[in-house]
Structure formats: structure tokens, C-alpha cells
C-alpha positions, 0 to 999 in steps of 0.5 A: 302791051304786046311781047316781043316776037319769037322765032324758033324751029319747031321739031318732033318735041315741046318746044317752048315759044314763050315764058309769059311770065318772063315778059309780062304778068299774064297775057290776055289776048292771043292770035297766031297762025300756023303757016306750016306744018300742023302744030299742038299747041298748049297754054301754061304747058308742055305741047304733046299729042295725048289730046291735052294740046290743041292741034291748029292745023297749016293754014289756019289760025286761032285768037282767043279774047279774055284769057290769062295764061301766065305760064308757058306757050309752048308747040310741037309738030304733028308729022314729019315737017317742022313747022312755023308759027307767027302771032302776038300775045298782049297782056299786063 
């Protein structure tokens, strides 16, 4: 079951782009991709720049299989441009 799209502006802060749990048990599968401005990106927390998130850089994109994540997905930007985020969760 894929979640509903989000769409939210994401800043200089940990923005969260979807509560798992509000939409679903845990997600499974992820796919996304940065169409601007590099971005960190965490699962089941909050985004930061201390090496805890991964940075996903503009043009690029990340799927992972098999995964659980049941909490947060949230991001946040890298330099100076806000950046934009596409992608689809599916789960249980």
C-alpha cells in the first residue's frame, strides 16, 4: 500500500515529510529522489548534519527494499537552497 503524497518546503531545520505510523504499521520499501538542493535525510528521526543522516545529493536518488521503518522520515538542507523531495513509501 503506497502513502499518500507529501509536499512541504524544506529549510535550514529537520523537517518532518512523513509520520509512518500515522499512515501505516511500518514501511517497507522506500524510493525518492532529490530534485533540488542537497538534502539529509533520516529514518525514524530527526534530519541533522553530525553524520547521524544521510546526505542525498540534487539529482540523485536512494530505494531501498526490505526495510522497517515505523517512525519519522524527516530532511533538511545542506547549503543555502531549500530543497525539494519526490518519493513513495509502501508498507503494511
Amino acid at each position: 500500500m503506497p502513502a499518500p503524497e507529501i509536499r512541504t518546503q524544506i529549510g535550514a531545520t529537520a523537517t518532518t515529510v512523513i509520520d509512518v505510523a500515522s499512515v501505516m504499521e511500518e514501511a517497507n520499501r522506500i524510493t525518492f529522489v532529490v530534485e533540488l538542493g542537497d538534502l539529509y535525510i533520516n529514518f525514524n528521526g530527526a534530519a541533522t548534519s553530525d553524520g547521524s543522516s544521510m546526505l542525498v545529493p540534487a539529482g540523485t536518488g536512494y530505494t531501498e527494499e526490505e526495510v522497517r521503518v515505523t517512525g519519522l522520515i524527516s530532511v533538511m538542507r545542506v547549503g543555502a537552497t531549500n530543497g525539494r523531495i519526490r518519493g513513495c513509501v509502501w508498507g503494511r
